[in-house]
C-alpha positions in Angstrom: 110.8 -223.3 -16.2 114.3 -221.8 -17.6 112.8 -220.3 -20.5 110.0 -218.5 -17.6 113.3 -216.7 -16.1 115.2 -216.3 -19.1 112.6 -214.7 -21.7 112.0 -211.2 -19.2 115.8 -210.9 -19.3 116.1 -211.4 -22.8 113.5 -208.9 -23.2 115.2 -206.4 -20.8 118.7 -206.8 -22.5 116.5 -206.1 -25.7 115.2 -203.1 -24.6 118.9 -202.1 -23.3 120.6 -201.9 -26.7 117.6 -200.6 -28.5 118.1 -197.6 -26.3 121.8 -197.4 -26.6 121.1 -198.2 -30.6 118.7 -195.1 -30.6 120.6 -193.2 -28.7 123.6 -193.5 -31.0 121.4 -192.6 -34.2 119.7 -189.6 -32.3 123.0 -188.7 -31.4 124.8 -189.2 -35.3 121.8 -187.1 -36.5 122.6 -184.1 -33.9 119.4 -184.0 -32.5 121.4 -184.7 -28.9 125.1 -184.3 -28.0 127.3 -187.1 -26.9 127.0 -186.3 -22.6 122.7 -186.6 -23.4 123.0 -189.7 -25.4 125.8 -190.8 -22.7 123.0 -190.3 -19.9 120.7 -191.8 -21.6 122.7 -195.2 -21.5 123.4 -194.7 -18.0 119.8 -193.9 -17.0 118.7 -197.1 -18.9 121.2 -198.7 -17.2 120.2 -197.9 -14.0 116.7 -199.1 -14.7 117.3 -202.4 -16.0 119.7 -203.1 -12.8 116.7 -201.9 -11.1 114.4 -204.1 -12.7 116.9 -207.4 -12.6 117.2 -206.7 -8.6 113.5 -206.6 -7.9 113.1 -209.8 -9.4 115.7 -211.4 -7.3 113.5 -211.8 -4.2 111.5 -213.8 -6.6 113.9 -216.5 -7.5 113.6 -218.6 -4.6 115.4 -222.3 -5.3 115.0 -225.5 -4.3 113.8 -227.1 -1.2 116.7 -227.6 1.7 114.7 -227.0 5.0 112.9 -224.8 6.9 116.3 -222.6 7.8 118.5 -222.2 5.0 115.1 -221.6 2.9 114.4 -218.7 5.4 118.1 -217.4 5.4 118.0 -217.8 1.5 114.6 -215.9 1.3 116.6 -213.0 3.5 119.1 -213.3 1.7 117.2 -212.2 -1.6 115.5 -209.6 0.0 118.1 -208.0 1.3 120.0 -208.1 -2.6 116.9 -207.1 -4.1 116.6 -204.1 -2.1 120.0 -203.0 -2.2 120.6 -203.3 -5.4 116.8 -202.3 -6.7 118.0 -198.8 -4.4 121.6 -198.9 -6.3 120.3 -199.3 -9.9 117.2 -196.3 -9.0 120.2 -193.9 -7.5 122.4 -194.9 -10.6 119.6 -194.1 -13.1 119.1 -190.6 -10.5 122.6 -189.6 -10.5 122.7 -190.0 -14.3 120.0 -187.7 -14.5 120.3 -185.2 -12.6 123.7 -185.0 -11.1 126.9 -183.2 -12.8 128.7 -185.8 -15.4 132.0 -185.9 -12.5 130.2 -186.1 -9.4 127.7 -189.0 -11.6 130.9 -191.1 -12.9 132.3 -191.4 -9.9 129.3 -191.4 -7.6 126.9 -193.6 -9.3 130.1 -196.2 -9.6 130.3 -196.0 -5.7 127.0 -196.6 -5.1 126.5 -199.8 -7.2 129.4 -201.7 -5.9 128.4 -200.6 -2.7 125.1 -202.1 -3.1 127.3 -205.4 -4.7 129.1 -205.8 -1.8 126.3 -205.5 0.9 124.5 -208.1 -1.2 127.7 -210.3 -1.2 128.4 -210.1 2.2 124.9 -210.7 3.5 124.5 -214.1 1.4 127.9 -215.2 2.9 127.2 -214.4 6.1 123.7 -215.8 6.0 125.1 -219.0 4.5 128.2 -219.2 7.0 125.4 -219.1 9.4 123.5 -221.4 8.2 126.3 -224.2 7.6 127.5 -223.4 11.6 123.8 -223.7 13.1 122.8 -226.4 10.5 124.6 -228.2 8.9 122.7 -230.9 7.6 120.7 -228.7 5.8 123.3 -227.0 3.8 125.4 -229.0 0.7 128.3 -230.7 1.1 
């Protein structure tokens, strides 16, 4: 079951530095200038945040009752989605956007997306431990 979750991101960080590798020799051969090889990175980036995120609705855990599995299962969704959107805007802003305004922009919008995803699961699990508390660890 471990190796199920683990080989896709094994395969995705793969496919990360194999991009960032190429990237680097396009770049050494002057094909592409540093800012192209730069946003290439950052693109990838994006996408593999992307890709991570929309598997996180996915990775449902064990069995604790019928409330905190439907607060977890919220939970998820609403991390996937935010950060799926976050890493799809990073790899956007990367593209398309001015190096400053991405830099800054695309930095904002991730840790946004971090903390909405952060705050949700606590608040879902405070909720969960004050309307249920049996179901919820010690």
């Amino acid at each position: 079951m471990t190796l199920k979750r683990l080989f896709p991101a094994l395969i995705l960080a793969g496919l990360l530095l194999a991009v960032a590798g190429g990237l680097r020799l396009v770049e050494s051969q002057g094909l592409i200038d540093a800012d192209t090889a730069r946003r290439g990175v950052q693109v990838a980036i994006g996408l593999v945040l992307a890709a991570f995120a929309n598997r996180m609705p996915k990775q449902v855990g064990r069995w604790r009752g019928v409330l905190a599995d439907a607060r977890e299962r919220r939970a998820l969704r609403v991390g996937g989605w935010s950060l799926t959107l976050a890493g799809l805007a990073h790899a956007g802003l990367w593209a398309f956007a001015p190096l400053a305004v991405a830099d800054v922009v695309a930095m904002a919008v991730v840790a946004t997306a971090t903390l909405v995803t952060l705050g949700f699961a606590l608040w879902s699990m405070a909720l969960c431990r004050a309307t249920d508390p049996g179901s919820a660890p010690s």
